[in-house]
C-alpha positions in Angstrom: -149.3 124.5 61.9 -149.9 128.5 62.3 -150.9 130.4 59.6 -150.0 133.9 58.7 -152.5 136.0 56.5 -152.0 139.7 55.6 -154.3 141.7 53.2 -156.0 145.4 53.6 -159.0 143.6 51.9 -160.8 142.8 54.8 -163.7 140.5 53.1 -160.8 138.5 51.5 -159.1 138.2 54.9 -161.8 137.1 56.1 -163.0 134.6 53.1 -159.2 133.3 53.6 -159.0 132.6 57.2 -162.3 130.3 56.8 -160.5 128.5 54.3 -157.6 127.9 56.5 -159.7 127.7 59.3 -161.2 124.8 57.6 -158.3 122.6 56.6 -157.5 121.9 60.0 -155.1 125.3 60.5 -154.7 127.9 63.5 -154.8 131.3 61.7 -153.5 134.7 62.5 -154.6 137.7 60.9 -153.4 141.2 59.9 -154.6 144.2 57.9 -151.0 145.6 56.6 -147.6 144.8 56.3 -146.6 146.5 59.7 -149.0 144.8 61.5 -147.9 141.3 59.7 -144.2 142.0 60.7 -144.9 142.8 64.5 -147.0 139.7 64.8 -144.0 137.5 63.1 -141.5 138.9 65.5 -143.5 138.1 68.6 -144.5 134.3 67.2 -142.3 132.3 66.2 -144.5 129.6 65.8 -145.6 131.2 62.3 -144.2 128.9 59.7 -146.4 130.0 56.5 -147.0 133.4 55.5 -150.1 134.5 52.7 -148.9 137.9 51.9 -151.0 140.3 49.5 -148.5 142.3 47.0 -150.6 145.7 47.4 -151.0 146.6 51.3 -150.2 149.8 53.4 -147.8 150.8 55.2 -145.0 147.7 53.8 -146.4 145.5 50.7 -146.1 142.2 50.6 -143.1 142.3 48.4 -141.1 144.5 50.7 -142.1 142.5 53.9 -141.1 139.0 51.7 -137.5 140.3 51.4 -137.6 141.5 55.5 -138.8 138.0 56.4 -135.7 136.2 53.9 -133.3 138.8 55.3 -133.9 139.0 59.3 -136.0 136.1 60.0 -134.1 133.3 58.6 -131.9 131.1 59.7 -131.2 127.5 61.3 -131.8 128.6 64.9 -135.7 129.3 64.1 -138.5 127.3 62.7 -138.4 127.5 58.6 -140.7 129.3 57.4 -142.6 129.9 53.5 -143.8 132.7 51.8 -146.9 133.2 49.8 -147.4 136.2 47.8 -150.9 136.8 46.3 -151.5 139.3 43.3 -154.4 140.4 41.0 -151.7 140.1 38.3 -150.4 136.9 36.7 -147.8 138.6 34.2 -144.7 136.9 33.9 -142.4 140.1 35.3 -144.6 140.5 38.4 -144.6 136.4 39.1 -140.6 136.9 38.8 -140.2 139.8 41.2 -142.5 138.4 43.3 -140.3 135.0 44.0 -137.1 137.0 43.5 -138.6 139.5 46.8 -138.1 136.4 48.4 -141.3 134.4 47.9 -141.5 130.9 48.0 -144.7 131.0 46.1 -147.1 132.7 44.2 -151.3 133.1 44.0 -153.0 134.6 41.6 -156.6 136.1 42.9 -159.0 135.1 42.1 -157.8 132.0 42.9 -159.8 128.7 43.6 -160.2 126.6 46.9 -158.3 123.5 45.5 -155.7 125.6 44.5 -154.9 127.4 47.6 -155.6 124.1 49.7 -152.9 122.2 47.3 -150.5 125.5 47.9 -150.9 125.1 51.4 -150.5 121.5 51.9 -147.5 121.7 49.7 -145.8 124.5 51.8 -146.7 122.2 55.2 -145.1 119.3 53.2 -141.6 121.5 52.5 -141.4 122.7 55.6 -141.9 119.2 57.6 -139.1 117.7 55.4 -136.9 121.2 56.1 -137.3 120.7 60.0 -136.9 117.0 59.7 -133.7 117.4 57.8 -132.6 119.8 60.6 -133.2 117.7 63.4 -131.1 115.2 61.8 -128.2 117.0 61.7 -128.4 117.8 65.3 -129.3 114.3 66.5 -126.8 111.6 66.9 -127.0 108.0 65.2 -126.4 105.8 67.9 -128.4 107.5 70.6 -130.9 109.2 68.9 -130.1 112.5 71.6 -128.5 115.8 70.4 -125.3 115.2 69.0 -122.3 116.7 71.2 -122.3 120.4 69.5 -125.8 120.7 69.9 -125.8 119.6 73.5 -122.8 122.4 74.1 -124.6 124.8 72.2 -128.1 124.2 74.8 -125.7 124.1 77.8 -124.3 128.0 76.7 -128.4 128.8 75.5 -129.0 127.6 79.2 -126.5 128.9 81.1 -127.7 132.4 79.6 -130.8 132.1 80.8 -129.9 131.1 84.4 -128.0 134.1 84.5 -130.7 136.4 83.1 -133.5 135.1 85.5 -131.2 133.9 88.2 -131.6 130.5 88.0 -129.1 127.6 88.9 -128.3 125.3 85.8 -127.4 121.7 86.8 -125.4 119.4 84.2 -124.4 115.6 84.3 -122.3 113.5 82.7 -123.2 109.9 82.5 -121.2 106.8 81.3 -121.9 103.4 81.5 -118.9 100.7 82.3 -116.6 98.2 80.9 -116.1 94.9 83.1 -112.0 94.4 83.1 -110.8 91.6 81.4 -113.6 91.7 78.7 -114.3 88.2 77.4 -112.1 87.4 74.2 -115.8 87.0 72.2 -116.7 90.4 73.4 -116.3 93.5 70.6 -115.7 96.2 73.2 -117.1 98.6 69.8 -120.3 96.8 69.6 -120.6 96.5 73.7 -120.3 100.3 73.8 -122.7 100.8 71.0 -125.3 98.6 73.0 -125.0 100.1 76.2 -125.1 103.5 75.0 -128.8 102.6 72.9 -130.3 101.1 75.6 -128.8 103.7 78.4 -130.4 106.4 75.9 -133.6 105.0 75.6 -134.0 104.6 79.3 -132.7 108.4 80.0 -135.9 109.3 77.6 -138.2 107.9 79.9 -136.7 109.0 83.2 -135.9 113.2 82.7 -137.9 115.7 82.9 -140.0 117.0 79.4 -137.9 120.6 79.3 -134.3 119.2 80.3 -131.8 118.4 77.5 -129.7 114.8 76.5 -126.8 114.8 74.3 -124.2 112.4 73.2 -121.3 114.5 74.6 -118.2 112.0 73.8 -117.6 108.1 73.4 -119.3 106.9 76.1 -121.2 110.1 77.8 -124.0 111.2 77.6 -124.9 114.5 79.1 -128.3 116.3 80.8 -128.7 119.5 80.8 -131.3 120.2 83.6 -132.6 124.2 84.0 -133.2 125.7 87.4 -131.6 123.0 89.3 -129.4 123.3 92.7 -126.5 121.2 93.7 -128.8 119.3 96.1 -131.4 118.9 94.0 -128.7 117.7 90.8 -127.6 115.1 93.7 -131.1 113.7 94.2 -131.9 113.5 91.0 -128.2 111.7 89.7 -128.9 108.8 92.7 -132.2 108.4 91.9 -131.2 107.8 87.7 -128.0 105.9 89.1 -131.1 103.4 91.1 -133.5 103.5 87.8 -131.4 102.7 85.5 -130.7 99.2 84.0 -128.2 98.1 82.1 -128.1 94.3 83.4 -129.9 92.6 80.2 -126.7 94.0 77.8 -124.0 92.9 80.3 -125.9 89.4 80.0 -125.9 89.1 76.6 -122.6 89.6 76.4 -121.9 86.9 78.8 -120.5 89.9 81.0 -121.1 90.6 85.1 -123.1 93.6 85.3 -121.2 97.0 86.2 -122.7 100.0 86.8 -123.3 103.2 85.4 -121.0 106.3 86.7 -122.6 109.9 86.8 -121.0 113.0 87.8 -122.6 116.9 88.0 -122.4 119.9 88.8 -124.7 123.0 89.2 -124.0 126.6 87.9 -124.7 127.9 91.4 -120.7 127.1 92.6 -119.6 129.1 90.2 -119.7 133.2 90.1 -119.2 133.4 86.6 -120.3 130.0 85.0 -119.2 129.5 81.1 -120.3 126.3 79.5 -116.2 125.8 79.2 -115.8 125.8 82.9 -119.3 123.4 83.7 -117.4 121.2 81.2 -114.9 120.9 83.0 -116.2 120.0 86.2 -118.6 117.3 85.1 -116.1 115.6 83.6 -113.8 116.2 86.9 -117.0 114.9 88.6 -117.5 112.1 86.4 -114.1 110.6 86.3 -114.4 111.0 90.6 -117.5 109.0 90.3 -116.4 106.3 87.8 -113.2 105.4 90.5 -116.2 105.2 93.4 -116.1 101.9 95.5 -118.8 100.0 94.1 -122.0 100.5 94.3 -121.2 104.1 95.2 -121.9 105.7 91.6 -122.8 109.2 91.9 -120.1 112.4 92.4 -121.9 116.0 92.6 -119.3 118.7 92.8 -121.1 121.1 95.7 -118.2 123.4 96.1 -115.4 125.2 93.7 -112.7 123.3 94.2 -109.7 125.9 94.0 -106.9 125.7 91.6 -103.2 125.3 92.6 -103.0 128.9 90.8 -106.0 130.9 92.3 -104.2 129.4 96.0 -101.1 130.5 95.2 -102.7 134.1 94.6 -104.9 134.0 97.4 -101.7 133.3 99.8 -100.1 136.5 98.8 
């Protein structure tokens, strides 16, 4: 975890950052309140800030109540506050946590003690990210639940745009044998296909792409800088990796296979995560009708609507 310490003192900047140092912790350093905001800004990898109250330029109490008010919120890491003081009174303690602190050090203060702070603070903030990533994760699956999988298709799509990159998108869905045996709870069949499908997709895609529970039985990928060839090669070769034999056997079912339909951001001149939507689940529901073991549907062209060829035509 990376450590933020700020303090105009610069022997107990220094005497600090061993400490840290120490315990195991990467440590960045600055010499006022400025300096400590500019480096917060540009890494947001900084979970826990040591803050001293008296420093130039912004104290520590008034760059506590920036952090709280402009650094703070669900979409970045969460982060805790240390103030240190020369003075333990009880006012200064209460405007110090009421700037916005999460804590509060009183120098001189012992090596236990701060190593007990710290530990604490890197405790919080595990169980703060934790609880995050549970919300965002879905039960069955264990992938991003559906509005967090929408919300890194927009995030991508943005940054496609910005650095002209294609963003390719799939939509995957395992099968249902028609009739299903009598014994066979379609519910529980689902559930099963879907863990095991998930747990294979973990293995097979690529460290920086995105998977998402996006509906009952779909699961999408959100793949950056991806073509429509490349989103092709890369649906056949899941469509061939993937496995989903051993559920269909214990259910006493023939195996069926899975269905996956795409489509890349490059088709489009004005791609919204609305539209890509769309089209992978145009593509998808094209692919689940394929004559087995045809599986795969890429959309490679936009298709045009009845209404743009009725405009076009006058």
């Amino acid at each position: 975890m990376r450590i933020l310490i700020a303090d105009d003192d610069l022997i107990s900047l220094l005497a600090l950052e061993k400490c840290l140092v120490d315990l195991g912790y990467e440590v960045v350093t600055a010499r006022n309140g400025l300096e400590a905001w500019d480096k917060l800004i540009h890494d947001p990898a900084i979970q826990i800030i040591i803050l001293d109250w008296m420093m130039p330029g912004m104290d520590g109490i008034s760059l506590a109540k920036r952090i709280k008010a402009e650094l703070t919120d669900d979409k970045q890491l969460p982060r805790h506050v240390i103030i240190l003081s020369g003075t333990d009174g009880y006012d200064e303690i209460i405007r110090g946590l009421s700037s916005g602190a999460d804590d509060y050090l009183v120098k001189p203060y012992s090596f236990n003690e701060l190593r007990i702070r710290v530990k604490r603070a890197e405790k919080m903030l595990n169980e703060e990210q934790e609880r995050r990533r549970l919300v965002n994760v879905d039960p069955v699956t264990l992938l991003w639940n559906r509005a967090k999988i929408i919300e890194f298709l927009e995030e991508e799509l943005a940054r496609g745009l910005r650095n002209f990159h294609p963003t390719g998108t799939l939509l995957i869905s395992p099968t249902l044998p028609h009739p299903l045996r009598p014994a066979a709870s379609p519910h529980q069949l689902e559930k099963s296909l879907l863990e095991t499908l998930s747990s294979q997709l973990r293995q097979k895609i690529r460290c920086y792409d995105k998977a998402g529970r996006f509906g009952r039985r779909e699961i999408m990928i959100i793949l950056p800088q991806t073509s429509s060839r490349e989103l092709k090669t890369i649906g056949q070769r899941l469509s061939q990796n993937i496995n989903l034999d051993s559920v269909y056997y214990s259910y006493r079912l023939p195996s069926s296979k899975v269905a996956i339909g795409g489509v890349s951001s490059e088709i489009f001149p004005h791609p919204s995560a609305e539209v890509i939507i769309s089209a992978c689940k145009k593509a998808l529901s094209t692919a689940l009708h394929l004559r087995y073991p045809e599986s795969v549907y890429i959309i490679e062209k936009k298709e045009v609507t009845h209404h743009e060829r009725r405009t076009n035509t006058r």
